[in-house]
N, C-alpha and C positions, 0 to 999 in steps of 0.2 A: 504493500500500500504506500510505505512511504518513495520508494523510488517509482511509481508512475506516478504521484503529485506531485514531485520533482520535475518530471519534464515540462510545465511550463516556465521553471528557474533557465531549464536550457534555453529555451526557446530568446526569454528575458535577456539571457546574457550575451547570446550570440548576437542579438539586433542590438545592445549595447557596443557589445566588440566593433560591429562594423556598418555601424549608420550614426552614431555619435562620434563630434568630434575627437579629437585626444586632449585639446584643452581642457573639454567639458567633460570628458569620461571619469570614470574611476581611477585612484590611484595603482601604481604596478601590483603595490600588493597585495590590494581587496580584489584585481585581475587574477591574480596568481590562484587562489584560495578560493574566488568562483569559481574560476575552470576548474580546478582541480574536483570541486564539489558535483559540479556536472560530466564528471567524465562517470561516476559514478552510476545513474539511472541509463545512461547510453551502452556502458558495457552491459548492463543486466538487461536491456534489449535487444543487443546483438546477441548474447546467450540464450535467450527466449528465443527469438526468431530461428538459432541454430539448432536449440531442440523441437522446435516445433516442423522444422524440414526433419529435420531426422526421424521425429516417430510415423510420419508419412510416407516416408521412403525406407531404410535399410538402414541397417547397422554400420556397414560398409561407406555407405553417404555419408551417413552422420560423423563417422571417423575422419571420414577425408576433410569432410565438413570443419571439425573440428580442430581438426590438423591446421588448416589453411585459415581460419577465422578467430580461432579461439584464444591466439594470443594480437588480433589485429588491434586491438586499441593501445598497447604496449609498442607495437612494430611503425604503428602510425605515427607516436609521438615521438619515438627512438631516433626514426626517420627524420623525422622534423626537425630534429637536434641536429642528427650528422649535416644533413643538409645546409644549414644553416650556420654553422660550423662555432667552433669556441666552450663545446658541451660533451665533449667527448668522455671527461671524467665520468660525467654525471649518469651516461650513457650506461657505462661502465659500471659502475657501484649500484647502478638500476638493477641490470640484469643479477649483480648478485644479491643483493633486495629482495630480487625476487625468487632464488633458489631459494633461500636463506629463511621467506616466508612460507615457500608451501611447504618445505620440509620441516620446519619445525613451530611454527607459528601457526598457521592455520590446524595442523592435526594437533598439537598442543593445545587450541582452545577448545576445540572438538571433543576432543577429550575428558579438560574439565567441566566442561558446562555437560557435556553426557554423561559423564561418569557421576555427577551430584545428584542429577536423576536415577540414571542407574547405577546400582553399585560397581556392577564388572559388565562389561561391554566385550563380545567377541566378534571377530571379521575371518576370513578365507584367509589363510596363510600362504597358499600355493598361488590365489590372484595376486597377491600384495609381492610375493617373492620375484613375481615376470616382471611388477615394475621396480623391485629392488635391484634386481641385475640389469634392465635398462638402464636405471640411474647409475650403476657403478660404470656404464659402456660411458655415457655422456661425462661423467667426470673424467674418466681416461684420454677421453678426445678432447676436451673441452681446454684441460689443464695441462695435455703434452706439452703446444706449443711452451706453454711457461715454463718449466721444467726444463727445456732444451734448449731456453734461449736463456735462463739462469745462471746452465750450466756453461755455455760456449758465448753467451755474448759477450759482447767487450764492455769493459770498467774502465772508472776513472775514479782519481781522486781531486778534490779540490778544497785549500784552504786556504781562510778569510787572510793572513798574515803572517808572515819568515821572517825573521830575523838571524841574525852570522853573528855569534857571541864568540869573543876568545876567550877558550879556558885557559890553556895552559901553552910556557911556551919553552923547548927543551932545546938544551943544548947539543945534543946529538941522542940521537933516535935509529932503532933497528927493523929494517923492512925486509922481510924476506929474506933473510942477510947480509941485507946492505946498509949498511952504515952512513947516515944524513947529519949534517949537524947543523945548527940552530933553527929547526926547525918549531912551525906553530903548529896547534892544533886549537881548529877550530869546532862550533857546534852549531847550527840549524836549527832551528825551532820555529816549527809551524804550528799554527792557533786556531781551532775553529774548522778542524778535516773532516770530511765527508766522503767517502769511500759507497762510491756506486756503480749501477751501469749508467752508459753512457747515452742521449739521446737516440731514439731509432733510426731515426732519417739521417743520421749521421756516422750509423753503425755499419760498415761494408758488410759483418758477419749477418745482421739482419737480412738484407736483399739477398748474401749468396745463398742462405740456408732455410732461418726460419720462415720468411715469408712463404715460401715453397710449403712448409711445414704446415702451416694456418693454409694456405687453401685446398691441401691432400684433405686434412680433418672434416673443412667445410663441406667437401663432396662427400666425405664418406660420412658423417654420425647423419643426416638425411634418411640412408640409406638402412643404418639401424632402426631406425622411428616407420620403414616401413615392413620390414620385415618384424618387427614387434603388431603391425596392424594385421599382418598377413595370420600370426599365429597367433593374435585373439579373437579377430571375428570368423574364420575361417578351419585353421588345422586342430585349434584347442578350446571350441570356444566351451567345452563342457565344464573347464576350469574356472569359467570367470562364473558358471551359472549354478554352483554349488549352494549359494546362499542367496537368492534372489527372493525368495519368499519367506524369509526371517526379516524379523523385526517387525515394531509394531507401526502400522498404515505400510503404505507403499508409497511409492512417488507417484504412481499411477493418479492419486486424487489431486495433484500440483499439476496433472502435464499441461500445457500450454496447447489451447483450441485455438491457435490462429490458421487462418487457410494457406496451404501453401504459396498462393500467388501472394496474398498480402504480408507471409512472411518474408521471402524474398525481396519485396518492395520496399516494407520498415529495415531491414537488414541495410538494404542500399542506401535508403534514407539517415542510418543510424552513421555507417560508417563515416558518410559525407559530413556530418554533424560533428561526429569525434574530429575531420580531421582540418577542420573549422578550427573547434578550440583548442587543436595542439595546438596548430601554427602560433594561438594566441598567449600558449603557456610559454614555450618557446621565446616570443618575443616577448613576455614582462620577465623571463627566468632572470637574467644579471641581475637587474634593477632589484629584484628579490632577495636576491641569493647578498647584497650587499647591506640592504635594511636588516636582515635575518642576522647577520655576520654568523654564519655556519657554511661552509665548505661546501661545493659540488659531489663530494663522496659524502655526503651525513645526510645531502638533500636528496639523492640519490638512494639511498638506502633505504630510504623512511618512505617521506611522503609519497615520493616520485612510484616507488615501486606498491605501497600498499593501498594509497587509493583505486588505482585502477584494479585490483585486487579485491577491492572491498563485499562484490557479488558472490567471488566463490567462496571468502571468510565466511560470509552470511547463510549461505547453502549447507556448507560444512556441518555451521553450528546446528541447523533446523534440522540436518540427515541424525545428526548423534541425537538431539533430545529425542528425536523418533526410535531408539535404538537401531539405527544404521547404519553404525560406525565405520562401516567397509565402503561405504558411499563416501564418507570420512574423510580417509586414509585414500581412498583413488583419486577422489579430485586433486587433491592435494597435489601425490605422487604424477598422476598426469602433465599436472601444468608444469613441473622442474620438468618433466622428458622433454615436452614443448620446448621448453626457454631453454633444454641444452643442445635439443637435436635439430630445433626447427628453428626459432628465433638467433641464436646467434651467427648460424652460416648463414641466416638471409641479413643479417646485421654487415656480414663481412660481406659477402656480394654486394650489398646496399656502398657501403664503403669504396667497395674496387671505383664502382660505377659514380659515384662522385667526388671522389677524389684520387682515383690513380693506385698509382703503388704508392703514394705518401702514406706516415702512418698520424700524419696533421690532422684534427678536425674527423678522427675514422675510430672505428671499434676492432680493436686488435686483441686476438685473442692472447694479450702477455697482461697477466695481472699480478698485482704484491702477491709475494705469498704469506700475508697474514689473511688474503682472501681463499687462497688456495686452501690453507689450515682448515679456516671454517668451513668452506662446503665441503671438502672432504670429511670432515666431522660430520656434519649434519647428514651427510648419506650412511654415515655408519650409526648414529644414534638412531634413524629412520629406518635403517635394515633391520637393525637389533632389534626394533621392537614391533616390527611386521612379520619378524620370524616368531613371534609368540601366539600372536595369534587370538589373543586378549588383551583388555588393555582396561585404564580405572583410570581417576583422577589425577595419583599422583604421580602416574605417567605419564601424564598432560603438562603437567605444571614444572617438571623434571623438564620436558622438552621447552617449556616456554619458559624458564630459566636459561636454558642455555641459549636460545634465541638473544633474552636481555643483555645476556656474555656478552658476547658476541657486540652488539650494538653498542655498547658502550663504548670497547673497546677501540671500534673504530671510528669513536666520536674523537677520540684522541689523536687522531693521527692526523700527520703535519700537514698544514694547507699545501705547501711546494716543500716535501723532501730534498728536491736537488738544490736546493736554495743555501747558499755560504754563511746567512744574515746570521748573526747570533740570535736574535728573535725566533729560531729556528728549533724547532723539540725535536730534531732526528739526531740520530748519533753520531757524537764526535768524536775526535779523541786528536791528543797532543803527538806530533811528529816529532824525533829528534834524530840530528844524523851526524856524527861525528865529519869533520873532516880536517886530514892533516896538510899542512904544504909542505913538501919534497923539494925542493929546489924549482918551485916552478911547476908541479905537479899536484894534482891535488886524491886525494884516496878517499870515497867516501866508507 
């Protein structure tokens, strides 16, 4: 109820966005915070309208359906970023946002809020287990490139100030067994070093290897996300139907009666709408992202990634009060295969095609690896406890703790790491390096 009285907020906002002057409009950031607000009832439209073709047609449809639609209001706005260019971070800490949510945020609340109702909550461990080893396929691909450009890219150090102190100065001194006399020795001390990899675009080893690297992966985790379709509507589908008729109601009393021609049409109509108000998140993002004084990676992580999220959170929660929990745990589980097998290589294609081989203003599959850590965690918390097979509250609350971790953690992390400033919270450390003069020689 609440997101279809919503749609005349869309409506409201978007003839603001673009029949009102900009003098006369809203500021950047009551812009920011509507849009954000109405992306909200448009995804849970496009979702309607996707299940409403689906149960008219095939399983089969509804997956491809699904496939190709289900993360477009995230891809729409993704897009609108790279395009536009300067977002690239944000882009980036989206996408992990959004592993980050469905794997332990969404089934985490699902959880609690089920399990207070019910005591113990059971799902299908064999359906849960086909999207647990999808997910470990898509973090293998996902995380290669990084891991390989970690290991062989090239580094640099850089620090803020040197100075050449003389310690000590000897009258004769023994090298190797040569004997020098009045010789100095001096000392080097650098202040303020930073010890990193070096820019991409200015990395040879980038071009000759890893990019090659990132768009092998791109073509191939696709290809996983279809052969996972092949073997559940098709070679296995007896696995996903083991518990279809447990729980109490069905989904069957929610399905969505719209006709297929008018779903199709709202669908057209919805995305058109979504990709309205990206363009318009997009252009208030800086002006925001500067009032806020919080980072591309913290806005990225949060807002960016869990509003447009906010329909499956909501689903989630209504499948566990029903005791559905495996309705739960799949949506969940679905949308991270999406955002690893689907959404990022069309992020990286989206990138070739507007900007080249630069890795400027593009989504490059090379992330920190304090991101690495987390999703890798979050696919192991999320297996762990789909191979049970049951599940209660404070298995919920377990996972949405470690969610909080997590979030926190990289609320702390440095606006520009590469950056020399002493204002700087990445790690430093002092350099020193002896050096002696030889007659005109110097030895460090």
């Amino acid at each position: 109820i609440i997101f279809v009285n919503l749609f005349p907020v869309v409506v409201a906002v978007l003839l603001e966005t673009y029949l009102v002057p900009e003098e006369h409009s809203l500021p950047p950031i009551a812009k920011f915070f509507m849009d954000l607000l109405c992306t909200i009832p448009i995804t849970f439209y496009i979702g309607m309208a996707i299940s409403s073709i689906a149960a008219q047609t095939n399983y089969m449809i509804g997956a491809l359906l699904n496939a190709s639609f289900g993360s477009m209001t995230e891809l729409i706005l993704y897009g609108s970023a790279i395009r536009n260019g300067g977002l690239d971070e944000l882009v980036q800490f989206s996408v992990t946002g959004g592993l980050l949510s469905d794997m332990l945020l969404l089934p985490g609340l699902s959880m609690i809020i089920g399990g207070i109702k019910h005591k113990e909550q059971k799902f299908n461990p064999n359906a849960a287990g086909v999207s647990s080893l999808l997910l470990f396929v898509a973090v293998v691909g996902a995380f290669t490139p990084t891991v390989f450009y970690h290991m062989y890219g090239g580094y640099t150090q850089d620090c803020v100030d040197c100075e050449l102190l003389v310690s000590a100065t000897y009258t004769n001194v023994s090298v190797g067994g040569v004997e020098y006399m009045n010789q100095t020795v001096q000392s080097i001390v650098c202040h303020g070093c930073h010890y990193g990899q070096i820019d991409l675009d200015a990395d040879p080893r980038y071009y000759a290897a890893t990019r090659y690297v990132i768009y092998v992966v791109a073509g191939i985790l696709p290809l996983a996300y279809v052969i996972g379709l092949v073997f559940t509507f098709f070679t296995h589908t007896h696995i996903f139907k083991e518990e279809e008729h447990e729980g109490e109601g069905g989904e069957g009393e929610d399905s969505p009666e719209w006709s297929l021609p008018f779903s199709c049409i709202f669908m057209l109509i919805s995305t058109i709408m979504f990709g309205l108000l990206a363009e318009n998140i997009v252009h208030v993002l800086q002006p925001t992202l500067h009032v806020l004084g919080v980072p591309q990676s913290f806005l990225g992580l949060t807002l960016i990634a869990l509003v447009p999220a906010a329909t499956e959170i909501v689903n989630a929660i209504k499948f566990a009060l029903s005791n559905q929990i495996n309705l739960s745990v799949e949506i969940g589980s679905a949308s991270a295969i999406q955002i690893s097998l689907i959404q990022m290589p069309f992020l990286i294609v989206l990138s070739a095609a507007f900007n080249g081989a630069t890795t400027h203003n593009s989504f490059v599959l090379i992330y920190p690896l304090l991101t690495v850590f987390a999703v890798i965690m979050a696919v192991i918390t999320f297996n762990y406890i789909s191979a049970a097979g049951k599940t209660n509250y404070f298995v919920g609350a377990a996972m949405v703790t470690i969610y909080l971790l997590f979030i926190v953690t990289f609320y702390f992390i440095p606006d520009n790491p590469d950056s020399g400033s002493d204002d700087n919270h990445h790690k430093r450390s002092n350099v020193f390096m002896n050096v002696v003069n030889l007659n005109n020689k110097r030895i460090f």
